[in-house]
LUMTOR-7836 format. One record per residue: residue in one letter; z, y, x negated of N, C-alpha, C in turn. Coordinates in Angstrom, 3 decimals, padded with zeros to 6 digits, m for minus. Each point is the difference from the previous one (the first is absolute). Example, Ala and Ser with C-alpha at 12.3 -4.5 7.8 and 13.67 -1.06 7.14 Angstrom:
2
+---------+----------+----------+----------+----------+----------+----------+----------+----------+----------+
| residuo |      n_w |      n_v |      n_u |     ca_w |     ca_v |     ca_u |      c_w |      c_v |      c_u |
+---------+----------+----------+----------+----------+----------+----------+----------+----------+----------+
|       a |  007.800 | m005.690 | m013.190 |  000.000 |  001.190 |  000.890 |  000.000 |  001.200 | m000.900 |
|       s | m000.720 |  001.050 |  000.350 |  000.060 |  001.190 | m000.820 |  000.730 |  001.090 |  000.770 |
+---------+----------+----------+----------+----------+----------+----------+----------+----------+----------+
This chain:
190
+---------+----------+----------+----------+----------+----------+----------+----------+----------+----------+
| residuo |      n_w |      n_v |      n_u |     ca_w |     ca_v |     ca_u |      c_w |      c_v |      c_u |
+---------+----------+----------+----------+----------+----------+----------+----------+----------+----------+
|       x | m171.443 | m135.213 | m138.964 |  000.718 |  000.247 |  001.240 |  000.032 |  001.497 |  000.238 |
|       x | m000.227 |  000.290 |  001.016 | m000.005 |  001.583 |  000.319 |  001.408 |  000.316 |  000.268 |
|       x | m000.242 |  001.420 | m000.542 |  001.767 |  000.510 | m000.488 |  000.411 |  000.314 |  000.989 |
|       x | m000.324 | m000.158 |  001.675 |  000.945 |  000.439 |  001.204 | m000.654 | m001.668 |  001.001 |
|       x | m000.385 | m001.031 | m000.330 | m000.026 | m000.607 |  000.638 |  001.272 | m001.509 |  000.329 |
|       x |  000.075 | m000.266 |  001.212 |  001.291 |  000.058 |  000.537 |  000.004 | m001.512 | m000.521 |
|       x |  001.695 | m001.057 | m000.076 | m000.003 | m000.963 |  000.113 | m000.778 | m001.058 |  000.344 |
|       x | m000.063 | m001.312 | m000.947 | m001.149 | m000.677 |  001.289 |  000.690 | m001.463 | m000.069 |
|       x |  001.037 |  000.140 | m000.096 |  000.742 | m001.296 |  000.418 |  001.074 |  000.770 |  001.081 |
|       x |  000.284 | m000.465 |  001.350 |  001.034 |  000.097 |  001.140 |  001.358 | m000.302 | m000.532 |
|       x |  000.750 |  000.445 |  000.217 |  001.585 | m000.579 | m000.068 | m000.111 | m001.289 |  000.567 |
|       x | m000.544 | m000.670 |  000.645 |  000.163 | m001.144 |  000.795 | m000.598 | m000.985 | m000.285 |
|       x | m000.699 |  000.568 | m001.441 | m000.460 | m000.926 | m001.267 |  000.374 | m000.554 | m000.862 |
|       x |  001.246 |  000.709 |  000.080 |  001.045 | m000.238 | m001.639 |  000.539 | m000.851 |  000.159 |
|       x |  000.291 | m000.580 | m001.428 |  000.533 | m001.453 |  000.560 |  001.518 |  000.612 | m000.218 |
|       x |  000.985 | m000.714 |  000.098 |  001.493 | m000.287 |  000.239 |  000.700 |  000.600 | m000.911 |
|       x | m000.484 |  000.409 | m001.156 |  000.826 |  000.654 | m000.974 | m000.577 |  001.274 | m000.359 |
|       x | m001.530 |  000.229 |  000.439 | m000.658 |  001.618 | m000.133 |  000.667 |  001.334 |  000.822 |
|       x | m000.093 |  001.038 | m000.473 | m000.031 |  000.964 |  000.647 | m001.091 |  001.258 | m000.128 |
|       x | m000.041 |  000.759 |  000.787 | m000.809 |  000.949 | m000.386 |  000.636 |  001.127 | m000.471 |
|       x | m000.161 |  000.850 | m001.564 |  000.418 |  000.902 | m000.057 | m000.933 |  001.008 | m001.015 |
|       x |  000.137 |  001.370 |  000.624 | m000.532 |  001.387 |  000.001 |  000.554 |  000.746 | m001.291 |
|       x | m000.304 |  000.402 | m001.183 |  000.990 |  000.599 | m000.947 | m001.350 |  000.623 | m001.042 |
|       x |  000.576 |  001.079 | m001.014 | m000.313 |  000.546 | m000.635 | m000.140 | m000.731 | m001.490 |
|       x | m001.124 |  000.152 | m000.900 |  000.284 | m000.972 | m001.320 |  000.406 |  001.430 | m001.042 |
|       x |  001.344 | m001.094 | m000.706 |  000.827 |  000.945 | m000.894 | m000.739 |  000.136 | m000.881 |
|       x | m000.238 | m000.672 | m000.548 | m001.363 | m000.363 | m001.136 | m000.401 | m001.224 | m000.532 |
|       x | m001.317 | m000.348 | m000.500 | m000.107 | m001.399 | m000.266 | m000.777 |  000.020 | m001.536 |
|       x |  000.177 | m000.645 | m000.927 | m000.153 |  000.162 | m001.183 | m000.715 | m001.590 |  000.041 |
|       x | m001.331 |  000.796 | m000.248 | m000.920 | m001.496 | m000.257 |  000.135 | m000.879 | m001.210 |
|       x |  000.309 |  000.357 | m000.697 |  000.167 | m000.547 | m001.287 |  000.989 | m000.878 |  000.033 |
|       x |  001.057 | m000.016 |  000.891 |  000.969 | m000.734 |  000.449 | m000.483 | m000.691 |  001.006 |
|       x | m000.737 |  000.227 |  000.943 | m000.630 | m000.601 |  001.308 |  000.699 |  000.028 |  001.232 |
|       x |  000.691 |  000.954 | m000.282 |  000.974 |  000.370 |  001.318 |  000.526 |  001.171 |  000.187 |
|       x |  000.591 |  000.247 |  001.066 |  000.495 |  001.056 |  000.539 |  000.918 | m000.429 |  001.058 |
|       x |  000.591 |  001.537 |  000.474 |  000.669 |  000.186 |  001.349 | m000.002 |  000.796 |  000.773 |
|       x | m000.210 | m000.197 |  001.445 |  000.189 |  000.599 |  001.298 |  001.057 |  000.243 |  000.738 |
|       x |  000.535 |  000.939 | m000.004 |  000.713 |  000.523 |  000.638 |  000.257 |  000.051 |  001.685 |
|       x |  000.450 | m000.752 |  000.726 | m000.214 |  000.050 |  001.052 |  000.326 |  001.042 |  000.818 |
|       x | m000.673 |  000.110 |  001.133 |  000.211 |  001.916 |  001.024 |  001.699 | m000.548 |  000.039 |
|       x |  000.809 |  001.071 |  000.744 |  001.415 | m000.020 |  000.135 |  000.443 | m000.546 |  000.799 |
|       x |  001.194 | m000.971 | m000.754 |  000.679 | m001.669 |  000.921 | m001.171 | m000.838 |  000.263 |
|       x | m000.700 | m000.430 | m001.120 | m000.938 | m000.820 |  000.360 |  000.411 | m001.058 | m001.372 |
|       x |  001.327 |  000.228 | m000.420 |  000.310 | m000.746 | m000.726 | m000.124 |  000.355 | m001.722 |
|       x |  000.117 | m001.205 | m001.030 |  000.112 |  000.030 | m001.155 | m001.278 |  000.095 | m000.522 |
|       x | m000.648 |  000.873 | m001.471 | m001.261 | m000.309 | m000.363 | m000.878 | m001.027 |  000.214 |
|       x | m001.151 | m000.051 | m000.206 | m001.135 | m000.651 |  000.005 | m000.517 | m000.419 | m001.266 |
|       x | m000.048 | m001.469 | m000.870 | m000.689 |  000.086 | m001.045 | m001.436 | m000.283 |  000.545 |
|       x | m001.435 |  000.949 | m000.310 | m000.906 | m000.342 | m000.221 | m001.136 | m000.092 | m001.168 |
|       x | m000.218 | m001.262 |  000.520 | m000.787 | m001.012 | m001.934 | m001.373 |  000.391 | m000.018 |
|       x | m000.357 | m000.186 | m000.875 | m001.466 |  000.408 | m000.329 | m001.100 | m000.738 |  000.819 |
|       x |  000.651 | m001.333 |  000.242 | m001.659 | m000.765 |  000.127 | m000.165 |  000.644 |  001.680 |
|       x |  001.354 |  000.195 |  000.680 | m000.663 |  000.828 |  001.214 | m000.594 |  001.248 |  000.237 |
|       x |  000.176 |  001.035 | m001.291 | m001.105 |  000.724 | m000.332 | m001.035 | m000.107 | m000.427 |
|       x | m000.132 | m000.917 | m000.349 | m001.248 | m000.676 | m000.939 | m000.691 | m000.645 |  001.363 |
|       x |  000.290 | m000.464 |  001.265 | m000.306 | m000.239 |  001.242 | m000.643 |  001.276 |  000.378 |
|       x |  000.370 |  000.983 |  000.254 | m000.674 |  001.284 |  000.343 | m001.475 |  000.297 | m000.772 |
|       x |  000.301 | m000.313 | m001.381 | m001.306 |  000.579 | m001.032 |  000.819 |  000.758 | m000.693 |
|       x |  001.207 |  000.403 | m000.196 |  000.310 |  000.874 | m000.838 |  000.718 | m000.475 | m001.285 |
|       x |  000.510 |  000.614 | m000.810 |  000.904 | m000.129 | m000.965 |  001.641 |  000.426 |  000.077 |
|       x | m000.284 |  000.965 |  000.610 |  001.472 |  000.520 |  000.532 |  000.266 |  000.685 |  000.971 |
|       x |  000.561 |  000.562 |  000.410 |  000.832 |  001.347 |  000.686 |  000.725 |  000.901 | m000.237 |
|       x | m000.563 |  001.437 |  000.771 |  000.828 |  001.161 | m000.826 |  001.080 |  000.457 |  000.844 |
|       x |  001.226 |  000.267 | m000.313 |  000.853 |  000.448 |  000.090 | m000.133 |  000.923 |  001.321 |
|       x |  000.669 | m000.382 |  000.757 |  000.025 |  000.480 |  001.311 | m000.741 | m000.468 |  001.298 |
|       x | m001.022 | m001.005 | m000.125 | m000.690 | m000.573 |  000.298 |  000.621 | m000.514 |  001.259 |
|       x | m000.121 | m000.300 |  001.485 |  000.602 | m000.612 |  001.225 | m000.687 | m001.307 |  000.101 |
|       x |  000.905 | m001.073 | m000.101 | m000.559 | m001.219 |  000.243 |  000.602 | m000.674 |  001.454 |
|       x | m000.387 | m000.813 |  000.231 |  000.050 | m000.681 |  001.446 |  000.079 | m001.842 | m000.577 |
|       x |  001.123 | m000.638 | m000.384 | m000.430 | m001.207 | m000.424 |  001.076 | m001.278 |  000.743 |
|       x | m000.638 | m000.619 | m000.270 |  000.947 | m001.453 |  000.200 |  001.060 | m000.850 | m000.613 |
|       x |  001.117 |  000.406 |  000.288 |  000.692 |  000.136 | m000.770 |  001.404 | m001.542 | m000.344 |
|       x | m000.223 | m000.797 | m000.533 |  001.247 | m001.128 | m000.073 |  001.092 |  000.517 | m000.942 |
|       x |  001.058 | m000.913 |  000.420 |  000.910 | m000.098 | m001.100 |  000.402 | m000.629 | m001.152 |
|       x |  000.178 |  000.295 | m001.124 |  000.220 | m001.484 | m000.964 |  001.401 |  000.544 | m000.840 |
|       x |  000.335 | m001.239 | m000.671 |  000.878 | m000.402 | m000.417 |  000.645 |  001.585 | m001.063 |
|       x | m001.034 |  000.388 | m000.046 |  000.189 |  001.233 | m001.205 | m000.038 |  001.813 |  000.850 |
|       x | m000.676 | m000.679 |  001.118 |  000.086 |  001.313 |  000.744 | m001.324 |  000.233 |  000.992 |
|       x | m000.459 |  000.880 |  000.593 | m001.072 |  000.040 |  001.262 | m001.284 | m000.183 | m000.792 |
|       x | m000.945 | m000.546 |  000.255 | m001.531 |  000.167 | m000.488 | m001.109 |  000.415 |  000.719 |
|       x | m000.990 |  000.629 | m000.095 | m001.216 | m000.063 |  000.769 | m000.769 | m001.444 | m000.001 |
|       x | m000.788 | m000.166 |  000.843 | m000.207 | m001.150 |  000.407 | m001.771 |  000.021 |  000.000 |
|       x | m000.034 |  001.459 |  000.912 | m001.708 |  000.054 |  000.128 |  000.504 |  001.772 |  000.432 |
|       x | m001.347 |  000.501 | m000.401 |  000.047 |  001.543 |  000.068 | m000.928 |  000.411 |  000.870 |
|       x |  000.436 |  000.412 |  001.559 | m000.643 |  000.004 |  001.107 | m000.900 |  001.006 |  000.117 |
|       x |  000.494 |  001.388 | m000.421 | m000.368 |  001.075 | m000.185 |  000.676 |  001.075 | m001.102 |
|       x | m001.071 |  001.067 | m000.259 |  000.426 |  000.494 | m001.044 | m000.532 |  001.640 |  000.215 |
|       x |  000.869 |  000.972 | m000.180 | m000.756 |  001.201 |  000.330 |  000.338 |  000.867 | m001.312 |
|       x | m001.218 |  000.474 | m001.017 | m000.129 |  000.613 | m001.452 |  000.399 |  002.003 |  000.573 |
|       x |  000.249 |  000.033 |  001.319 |  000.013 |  001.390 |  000.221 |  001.583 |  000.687 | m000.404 |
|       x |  000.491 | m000.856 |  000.054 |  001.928 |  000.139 | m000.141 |  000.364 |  000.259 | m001.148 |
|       x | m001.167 | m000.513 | m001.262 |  000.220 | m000.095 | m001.515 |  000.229 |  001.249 | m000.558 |
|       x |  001.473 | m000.319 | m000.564 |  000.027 |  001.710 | m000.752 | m000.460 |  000.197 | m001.141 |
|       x | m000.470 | m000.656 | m000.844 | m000.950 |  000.130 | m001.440 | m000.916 | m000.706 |  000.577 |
|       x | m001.008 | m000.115 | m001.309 | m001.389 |  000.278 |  000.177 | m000.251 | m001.410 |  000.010 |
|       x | m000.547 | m000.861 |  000.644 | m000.322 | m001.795 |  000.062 | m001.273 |  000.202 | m000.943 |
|       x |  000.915 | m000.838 | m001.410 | m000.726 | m000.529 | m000.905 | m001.314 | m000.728 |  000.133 |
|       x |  000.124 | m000.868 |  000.906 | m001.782 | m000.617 |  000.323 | m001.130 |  001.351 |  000.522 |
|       x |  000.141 |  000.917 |  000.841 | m000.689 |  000.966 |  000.487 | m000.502 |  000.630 | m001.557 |
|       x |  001.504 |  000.367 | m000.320 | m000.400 |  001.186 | m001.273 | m000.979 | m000.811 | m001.217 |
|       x |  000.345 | m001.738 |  000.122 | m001.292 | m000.587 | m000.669 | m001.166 | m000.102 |  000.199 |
|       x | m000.177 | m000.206 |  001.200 | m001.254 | m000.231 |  000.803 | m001.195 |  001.658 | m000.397 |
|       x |  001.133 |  000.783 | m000.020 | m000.806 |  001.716 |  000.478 | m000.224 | m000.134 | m001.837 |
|       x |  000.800 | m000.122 | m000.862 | m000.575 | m000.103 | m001.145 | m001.180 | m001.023 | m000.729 |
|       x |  000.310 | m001.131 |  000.592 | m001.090 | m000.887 | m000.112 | m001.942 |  000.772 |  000.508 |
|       x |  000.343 |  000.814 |  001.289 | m000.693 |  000.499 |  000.795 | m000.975 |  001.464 | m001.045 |
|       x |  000.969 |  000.296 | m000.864 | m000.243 |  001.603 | m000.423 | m001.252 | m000.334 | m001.498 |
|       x | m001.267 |  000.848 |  000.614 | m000.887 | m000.209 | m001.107 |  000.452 |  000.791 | m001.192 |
|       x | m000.530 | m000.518 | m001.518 |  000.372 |  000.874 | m001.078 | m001.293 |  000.603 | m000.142 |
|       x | m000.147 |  001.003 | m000.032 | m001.061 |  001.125 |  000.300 | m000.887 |  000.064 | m001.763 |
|       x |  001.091 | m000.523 | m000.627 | m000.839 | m000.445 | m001.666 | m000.657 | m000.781 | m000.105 |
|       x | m000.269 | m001.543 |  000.675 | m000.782 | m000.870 |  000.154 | m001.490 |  000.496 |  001.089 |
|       x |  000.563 |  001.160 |  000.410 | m001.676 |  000.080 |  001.278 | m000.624 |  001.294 | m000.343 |
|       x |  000.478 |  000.037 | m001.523 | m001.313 |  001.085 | m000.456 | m000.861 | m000.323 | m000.459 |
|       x | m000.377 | m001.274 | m000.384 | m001.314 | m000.280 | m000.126 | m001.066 | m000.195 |  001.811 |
|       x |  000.703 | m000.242 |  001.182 | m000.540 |  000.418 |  000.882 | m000.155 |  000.953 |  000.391 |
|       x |  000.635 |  001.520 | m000.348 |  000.374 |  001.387 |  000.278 | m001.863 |  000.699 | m000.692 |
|       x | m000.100 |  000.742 |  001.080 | m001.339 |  000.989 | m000.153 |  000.720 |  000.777 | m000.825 |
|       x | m001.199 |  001.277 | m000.921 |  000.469 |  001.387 | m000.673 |  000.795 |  000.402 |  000.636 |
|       x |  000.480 |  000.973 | m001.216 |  001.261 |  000.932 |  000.352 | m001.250 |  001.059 |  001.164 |
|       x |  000.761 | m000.076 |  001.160 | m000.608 |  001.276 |  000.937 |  001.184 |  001.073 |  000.805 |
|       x | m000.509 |  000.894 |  000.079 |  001.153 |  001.191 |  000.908 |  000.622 | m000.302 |  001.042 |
|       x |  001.481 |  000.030 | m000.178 |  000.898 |  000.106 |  000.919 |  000.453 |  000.939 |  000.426 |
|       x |  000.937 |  000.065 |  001.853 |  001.239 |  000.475 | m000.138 |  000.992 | m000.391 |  000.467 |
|       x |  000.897 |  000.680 | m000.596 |  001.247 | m000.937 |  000.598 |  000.451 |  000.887 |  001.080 |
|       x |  000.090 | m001.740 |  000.997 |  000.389 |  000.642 |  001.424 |  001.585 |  000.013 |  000.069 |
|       x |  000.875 | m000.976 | m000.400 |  001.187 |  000.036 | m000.120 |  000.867 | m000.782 | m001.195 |
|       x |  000.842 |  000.071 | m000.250 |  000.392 | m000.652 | m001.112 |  001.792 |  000.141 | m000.003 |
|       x |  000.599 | m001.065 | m000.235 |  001.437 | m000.065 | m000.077 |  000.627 | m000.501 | m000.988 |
|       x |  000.568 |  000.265 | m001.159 |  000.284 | m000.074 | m001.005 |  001.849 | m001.391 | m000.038 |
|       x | m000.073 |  000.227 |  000.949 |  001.517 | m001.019 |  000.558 | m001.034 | m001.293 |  000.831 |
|       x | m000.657 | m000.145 |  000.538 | m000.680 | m000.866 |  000.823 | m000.826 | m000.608 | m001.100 |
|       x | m000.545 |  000.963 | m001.638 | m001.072 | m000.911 | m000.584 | m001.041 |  000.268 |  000.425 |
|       x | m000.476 |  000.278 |  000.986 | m001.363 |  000.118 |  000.178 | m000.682 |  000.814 |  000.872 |
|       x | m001.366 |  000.216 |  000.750 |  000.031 |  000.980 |  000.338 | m001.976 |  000.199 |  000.588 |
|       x | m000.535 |  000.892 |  000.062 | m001.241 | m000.717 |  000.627 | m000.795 |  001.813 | m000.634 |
|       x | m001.654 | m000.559 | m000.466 | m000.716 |  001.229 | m000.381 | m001.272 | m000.684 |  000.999 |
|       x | m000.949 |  001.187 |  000.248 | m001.380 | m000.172 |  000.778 | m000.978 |  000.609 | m001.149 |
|       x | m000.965 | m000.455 |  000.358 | m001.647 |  000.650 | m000.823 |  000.032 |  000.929 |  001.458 |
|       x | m000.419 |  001.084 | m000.711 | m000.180 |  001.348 |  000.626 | m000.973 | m000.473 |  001.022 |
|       x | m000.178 |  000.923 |  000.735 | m000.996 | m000.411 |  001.697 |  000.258 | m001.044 |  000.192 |
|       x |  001.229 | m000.809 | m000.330 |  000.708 | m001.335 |  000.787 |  001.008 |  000.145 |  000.725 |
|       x |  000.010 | m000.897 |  000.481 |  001.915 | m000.417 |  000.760 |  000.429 | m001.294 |  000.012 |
|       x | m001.518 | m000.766 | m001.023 |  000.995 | m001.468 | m000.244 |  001.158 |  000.090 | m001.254 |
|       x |  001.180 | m000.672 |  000.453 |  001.197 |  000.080 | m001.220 | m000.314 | m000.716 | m000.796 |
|       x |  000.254 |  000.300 | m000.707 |  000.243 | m001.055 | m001.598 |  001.027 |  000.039 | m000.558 |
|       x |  000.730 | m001.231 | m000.237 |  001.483 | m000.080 | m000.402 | m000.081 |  000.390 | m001.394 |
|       x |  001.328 |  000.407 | m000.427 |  000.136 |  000.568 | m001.463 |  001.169 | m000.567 | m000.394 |
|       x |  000.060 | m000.680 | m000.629 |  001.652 | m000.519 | m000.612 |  000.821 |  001.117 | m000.936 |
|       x |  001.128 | m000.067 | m000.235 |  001.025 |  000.821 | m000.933 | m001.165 | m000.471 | m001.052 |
|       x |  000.315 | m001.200 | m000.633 | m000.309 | m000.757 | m001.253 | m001.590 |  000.500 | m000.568 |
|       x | m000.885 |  000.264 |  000.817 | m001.155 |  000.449 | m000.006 |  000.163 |  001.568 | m000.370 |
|       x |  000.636 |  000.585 |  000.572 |  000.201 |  001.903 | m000.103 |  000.878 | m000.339 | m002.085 |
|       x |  000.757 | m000.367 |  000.150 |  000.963 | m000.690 | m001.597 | m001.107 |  000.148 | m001.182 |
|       x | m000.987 | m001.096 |  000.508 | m000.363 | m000.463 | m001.322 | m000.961 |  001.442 |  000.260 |
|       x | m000.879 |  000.711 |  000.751 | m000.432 |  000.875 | m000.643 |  000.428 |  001.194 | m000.126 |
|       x |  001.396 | m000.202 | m000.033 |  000.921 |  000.911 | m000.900 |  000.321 |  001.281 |  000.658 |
|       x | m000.462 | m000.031 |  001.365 |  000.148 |  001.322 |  001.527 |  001.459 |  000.086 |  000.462 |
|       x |  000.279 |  001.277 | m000.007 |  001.417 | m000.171 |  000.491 |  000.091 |  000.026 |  001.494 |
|       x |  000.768 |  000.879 |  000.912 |  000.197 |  000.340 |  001.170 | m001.541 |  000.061 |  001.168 |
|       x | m000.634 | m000.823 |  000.242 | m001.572 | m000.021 |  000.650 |  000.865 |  001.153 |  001.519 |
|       x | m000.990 |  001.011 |  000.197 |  000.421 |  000.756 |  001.331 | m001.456 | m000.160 |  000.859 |
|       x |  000.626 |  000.213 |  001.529 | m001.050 | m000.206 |  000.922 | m001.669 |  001.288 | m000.548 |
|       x | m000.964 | m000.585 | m000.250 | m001.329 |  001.122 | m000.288 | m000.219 |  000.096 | m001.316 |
|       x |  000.593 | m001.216 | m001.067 |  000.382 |  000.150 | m001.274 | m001.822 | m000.820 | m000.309 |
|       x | m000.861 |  000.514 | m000.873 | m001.834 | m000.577 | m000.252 |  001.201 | m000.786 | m000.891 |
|       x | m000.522 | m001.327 |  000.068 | m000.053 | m001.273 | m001.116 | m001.665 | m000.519 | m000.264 |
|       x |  000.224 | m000.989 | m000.949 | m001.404 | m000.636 | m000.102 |  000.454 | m001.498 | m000.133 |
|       x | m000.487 | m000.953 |  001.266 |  000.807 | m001.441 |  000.005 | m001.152 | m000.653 | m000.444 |
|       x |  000.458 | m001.501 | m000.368 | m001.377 | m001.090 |  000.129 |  000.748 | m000.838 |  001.003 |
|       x | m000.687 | m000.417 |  000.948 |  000.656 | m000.676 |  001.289 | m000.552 | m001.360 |  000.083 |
|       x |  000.908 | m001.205 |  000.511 | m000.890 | m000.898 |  000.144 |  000.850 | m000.319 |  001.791 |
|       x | m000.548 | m001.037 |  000.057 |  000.277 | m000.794 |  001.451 |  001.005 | m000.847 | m000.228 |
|       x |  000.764 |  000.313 |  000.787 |  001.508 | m000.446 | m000.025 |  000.165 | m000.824 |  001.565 |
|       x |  000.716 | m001.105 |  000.195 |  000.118 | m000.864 |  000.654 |  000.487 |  000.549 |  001.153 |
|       x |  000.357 |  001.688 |  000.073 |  000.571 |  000.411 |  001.015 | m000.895 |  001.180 |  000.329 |
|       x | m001.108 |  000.422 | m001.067 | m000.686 |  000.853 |  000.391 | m000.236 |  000.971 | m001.722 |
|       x | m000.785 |  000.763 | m000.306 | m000.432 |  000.475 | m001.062 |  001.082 |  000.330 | m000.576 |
|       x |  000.856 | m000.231 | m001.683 |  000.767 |  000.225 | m000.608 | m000.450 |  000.753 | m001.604 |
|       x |  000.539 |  001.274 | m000.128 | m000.130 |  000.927 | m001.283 |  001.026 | m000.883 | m000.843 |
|       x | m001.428 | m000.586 | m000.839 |  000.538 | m000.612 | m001.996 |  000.436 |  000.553 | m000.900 |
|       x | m000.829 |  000.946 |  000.058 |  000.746 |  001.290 | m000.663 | m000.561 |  001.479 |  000.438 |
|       x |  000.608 |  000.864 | m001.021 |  000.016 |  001.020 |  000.494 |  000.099 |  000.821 | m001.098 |
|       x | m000.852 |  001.318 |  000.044 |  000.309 |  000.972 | m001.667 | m000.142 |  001.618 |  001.359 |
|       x |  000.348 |  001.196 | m001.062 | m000.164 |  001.201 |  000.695 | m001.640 |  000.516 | m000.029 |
|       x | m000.375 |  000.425 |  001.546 | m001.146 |  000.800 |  000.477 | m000.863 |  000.551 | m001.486 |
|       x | m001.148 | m000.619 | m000.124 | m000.830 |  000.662 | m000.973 |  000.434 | m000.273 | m001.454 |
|       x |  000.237 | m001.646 | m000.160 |  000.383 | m000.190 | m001.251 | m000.664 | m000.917 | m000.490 |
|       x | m000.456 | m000.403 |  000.766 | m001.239 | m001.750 | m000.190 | m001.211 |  000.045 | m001.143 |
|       x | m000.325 | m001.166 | m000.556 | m001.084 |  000.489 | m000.682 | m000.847 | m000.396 |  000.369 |
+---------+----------+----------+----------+----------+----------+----------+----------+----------+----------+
């Protein structure tokens, strides 16, 4: 479901005991399979929402702060979600656990693709950020980037990389574009 797309059931859909209500999720702890939503102001008492209607979306959970749009009954124990109309991930004040999985699932280990990685050849480094992790060097008479990870600068034991700094990378092809495997200092190769 796209994170700003609108209701798609009418008020004039609901049956006799639904309502529609708009609220913030306090937090939902999958492991439990539930959570709660907070509804916007005078929109009444919490919201319990259960897993399998996240599990309706594709997800596993929701992060904390998250704006939901759902359908909402009452039961014997207190308000429930019913169906989760819409959902917008922009409101979230920590980091939504499925994304931060997905981007890790996503991230190559640069130790497995040195057996695809050419010789160590001359670099430089065009920029590099030591808080960000990573950072980008060119082969001289270039201007294509090549990504450089923290973890890559680590293992060959380089401290602070500055913009014009000669390295010597072995690079291979990275799913996003050429990625440095490793890396030793200018004129050290054998």
């Amino acid at each position: 479901m796209d994170s700003t797309e609108e209701a798609t059931q009418p008020a004039a859909d609901l049956a006799a005991d639904e309502v529609i209500v708009r609220g913030t999720m306090k937090w939902f702890d999958p492991v439990r399979g539930y959570g709660f939503m907070v509804p916007s102001a005078g929109d009444g008492a919490d919201v319990l929402v259960h897993f399998s209607l996240v599990r309706e979306l594709g997800r596993r959970t929701l992060p904390e702060g998250a704006t939901l749009t759902c359908i909402v009954v009452a039961r014997d124990r207190g308000r429930q979600a019913r169906r989760i109309t819409d959902i917008d991930l922009t409101t979230a004040v920590g980091p939504d656990p499925e994304t931060a999985a997905a981007r890790a699932a996503d991230r190559v280990n640069p130790q497995a693709m040195l057996a695809a990685a050419g010789p160590f050849e001359p670099a430089l480094v065009k920029w590099f950020n030591r808080l960000k992790g990573y950072g980008f060097v060119v082969r001289p008479d270039t201007t294509e980037d090549i990504f450089i990870h923290m973890e890559t600068v680590r293992r060959a034991g380089l401290g602070e990389l500055q913009p014009g700094q000669a390295l010597e990378v072995r690079i291979a092809p990275g799913h996003k574009g050429p990625l440095a495997v490793a890396a030793q200092p200018a004129n050290t190769a054998e």
